[in-house]
C-alpha positions as CSV (number, residue, x, y, z in Angstrom):
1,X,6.3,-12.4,14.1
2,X,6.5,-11.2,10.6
3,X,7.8,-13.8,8.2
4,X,10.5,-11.4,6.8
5,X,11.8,-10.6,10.4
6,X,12.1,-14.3,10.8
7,X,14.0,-15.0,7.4
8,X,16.5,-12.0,8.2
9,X,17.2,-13.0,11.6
10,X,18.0,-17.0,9.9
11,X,20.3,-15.3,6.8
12,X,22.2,-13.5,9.8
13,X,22.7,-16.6,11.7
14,X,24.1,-18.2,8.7
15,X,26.3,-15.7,6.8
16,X,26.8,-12.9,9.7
17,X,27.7,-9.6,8.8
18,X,28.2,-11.1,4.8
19,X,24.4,-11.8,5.0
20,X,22.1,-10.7,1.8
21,X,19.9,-7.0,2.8
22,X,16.5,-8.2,3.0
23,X,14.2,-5.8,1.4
24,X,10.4,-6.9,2.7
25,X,8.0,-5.1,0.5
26,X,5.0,-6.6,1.4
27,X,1.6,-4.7,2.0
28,X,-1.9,-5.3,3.0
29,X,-4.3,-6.8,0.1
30,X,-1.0,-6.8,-2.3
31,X,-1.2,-9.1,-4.6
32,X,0.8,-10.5,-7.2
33,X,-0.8,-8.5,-9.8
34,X,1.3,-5.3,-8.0
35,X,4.3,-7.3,-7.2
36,X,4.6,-7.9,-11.6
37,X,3.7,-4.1,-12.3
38,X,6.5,-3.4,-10.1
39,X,9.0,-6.6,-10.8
40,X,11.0,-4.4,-13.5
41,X,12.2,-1.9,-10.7
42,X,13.1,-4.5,-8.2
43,X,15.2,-6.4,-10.5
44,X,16.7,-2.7,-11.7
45,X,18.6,-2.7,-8.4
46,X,20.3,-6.2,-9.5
47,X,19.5,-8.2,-6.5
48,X,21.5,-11.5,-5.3
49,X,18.0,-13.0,-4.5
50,X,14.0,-12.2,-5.3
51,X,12.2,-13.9,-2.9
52,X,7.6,-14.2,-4.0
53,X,6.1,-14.9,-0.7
54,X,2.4,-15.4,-2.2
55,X,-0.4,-15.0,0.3
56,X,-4.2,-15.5,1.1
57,X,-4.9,-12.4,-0.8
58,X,-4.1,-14.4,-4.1
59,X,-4.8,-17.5,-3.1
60,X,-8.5,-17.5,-1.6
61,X,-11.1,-16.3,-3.3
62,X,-12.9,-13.3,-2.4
63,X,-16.5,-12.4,-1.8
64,X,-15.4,-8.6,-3.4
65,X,-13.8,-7.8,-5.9
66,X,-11.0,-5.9,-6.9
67,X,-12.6,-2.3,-7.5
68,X,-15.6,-3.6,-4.6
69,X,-13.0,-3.8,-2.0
70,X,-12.0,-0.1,-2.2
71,X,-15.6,1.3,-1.4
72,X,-16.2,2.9,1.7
């Protein structure tokens, strides 16, 4: 199971129908790198809570790079 699925169905078992809308914009090979060109527009919508869930795609390193990855 998807660690957002997992988070929203703890939030609901605390809070109920008050619990926070969990927004889960995660994405294949995003890294944090996106998640700051695009922190300005999340924080726009004035959220409660921001939740960075950083993943193997920042934290190990890669035999490609960047621009290598996205050649077919």
């Amino acid at each position: 199971m998807h660690l957002s699925y997992l988070i929203e169905l703890r939030m609901r078992e605390l809070w109920g129908a008050q619990s926070p809308i969990l927004v889960d914009r995660s994405m294949r090979s995003r890294t944090i790198r996106h998640v700051l060109r695009d922190w300005d527009e999340e924080l726009g919508k004035r959220p409660d809570l921001v939740m960075v869930h950083v993943g193997i795609t920042d934290c190990a390193p890669r035999v490609f790079s960047e621009p290598e990855r996205w050649v077919v």
